[in-house]
N, C-alpha and C positions, 0 to 999 in steps of 0.2 A: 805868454802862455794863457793868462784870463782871456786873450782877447778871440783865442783860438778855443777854448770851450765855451766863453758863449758863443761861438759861429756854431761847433758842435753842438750846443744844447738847443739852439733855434733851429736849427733844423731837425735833429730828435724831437722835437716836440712837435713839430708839423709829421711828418712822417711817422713814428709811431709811439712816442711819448703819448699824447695824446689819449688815446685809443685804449692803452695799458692801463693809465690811472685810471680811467674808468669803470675799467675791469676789477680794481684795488678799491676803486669807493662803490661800485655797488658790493662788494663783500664787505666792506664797512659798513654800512648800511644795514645787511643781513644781520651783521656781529652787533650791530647795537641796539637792534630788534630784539633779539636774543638777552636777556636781561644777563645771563651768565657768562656770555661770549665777549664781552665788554673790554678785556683786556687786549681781543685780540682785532677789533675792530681799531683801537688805536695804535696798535701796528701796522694795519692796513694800510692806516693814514699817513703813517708814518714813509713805508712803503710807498703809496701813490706819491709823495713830494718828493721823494727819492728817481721815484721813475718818472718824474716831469722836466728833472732837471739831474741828469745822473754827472754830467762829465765836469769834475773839477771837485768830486764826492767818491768816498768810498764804504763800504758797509765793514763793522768791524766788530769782533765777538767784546762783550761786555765782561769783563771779570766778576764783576757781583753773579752773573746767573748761572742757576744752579738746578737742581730737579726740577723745578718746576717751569722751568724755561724747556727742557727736554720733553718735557711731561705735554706742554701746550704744543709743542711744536709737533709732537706725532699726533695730536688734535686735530691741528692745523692743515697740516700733508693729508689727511685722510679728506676731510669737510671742502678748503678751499685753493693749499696750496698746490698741490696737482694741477689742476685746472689753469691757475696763472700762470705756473712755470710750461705747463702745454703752451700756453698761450705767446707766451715768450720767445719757445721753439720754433711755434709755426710763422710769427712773427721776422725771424730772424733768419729765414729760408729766402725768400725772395729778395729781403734783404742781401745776403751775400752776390744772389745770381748776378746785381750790377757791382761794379768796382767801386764807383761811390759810397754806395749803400754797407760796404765791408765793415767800415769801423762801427759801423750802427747795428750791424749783426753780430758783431762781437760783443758789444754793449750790452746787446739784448741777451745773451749766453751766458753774461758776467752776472744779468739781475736774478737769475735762474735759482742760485741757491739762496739767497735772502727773501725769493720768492718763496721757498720749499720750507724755510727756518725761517721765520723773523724775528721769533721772540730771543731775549737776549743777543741782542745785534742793534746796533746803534750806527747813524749813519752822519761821517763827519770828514769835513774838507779836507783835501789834498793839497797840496801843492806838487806834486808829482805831473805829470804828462799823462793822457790817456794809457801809454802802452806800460807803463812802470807799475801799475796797480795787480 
């Protein structure tokens, strides 16, 4: 199974890993320009290493977080996560059109809401199969 998502993660990451995280570090970037946004640029980052290397990884809600995780994340949705999760979508469109490309657009669908939320969410190994998450 490792040997089958790193095949998966190298080619996600040619194909549109790549491209995503970049999208995840210039909003990091943005968020740490911003002297108050600070928390949320290191979710970004968090985010971007997630979307460089998703398969053999799963994102998973945090028991500690509480209002104020709710509270950034409608921040978040407003400022920047929209746009990624857009980005994702449209990402994951030409994707599906070839047969290859399918589990990479589903992938891409799956990052969608950690895209949307990321505050309390944490993202950690699997031993599971791509389709069991």
């Amino acid at each position: 199974m490792k040997v089958f998502n790193l095949l998966l993660n190298a080619l996600w990451l040619v194909f549109c890993g790549l491209w995503m995280a970049i999208g995840y570090l210039i909003a990091a970037l943005i968020c740490f320009v911003l002297i108050v946004t600070i928390p949320f640029g290191i979710a970004s980052l968090r985010i971007a290493g997630f979307v460089l290397w998703p398969f053999g990884r799963t994102a998973v809600d945090r028991p500690d977080a509480g209002t104020g995780s709710l509270i950034g994340n409608v921040v978040w949705v407003i400022f920047a996560g929209w746009w990624l999760a857009l980005g994702h979508l449209l990402t994951s469109i030409p994707l599906f059109v070839s047969i290859i490309g399918i589990p990479f657009g589903w992938a891409n669908l799956k990052l969608i809401p950690i895209s949307l939320m990321p505050l309390g969410r944490e993202v950690v190994q699997t031993d599971q199969g791509f389709a069991g998450r």
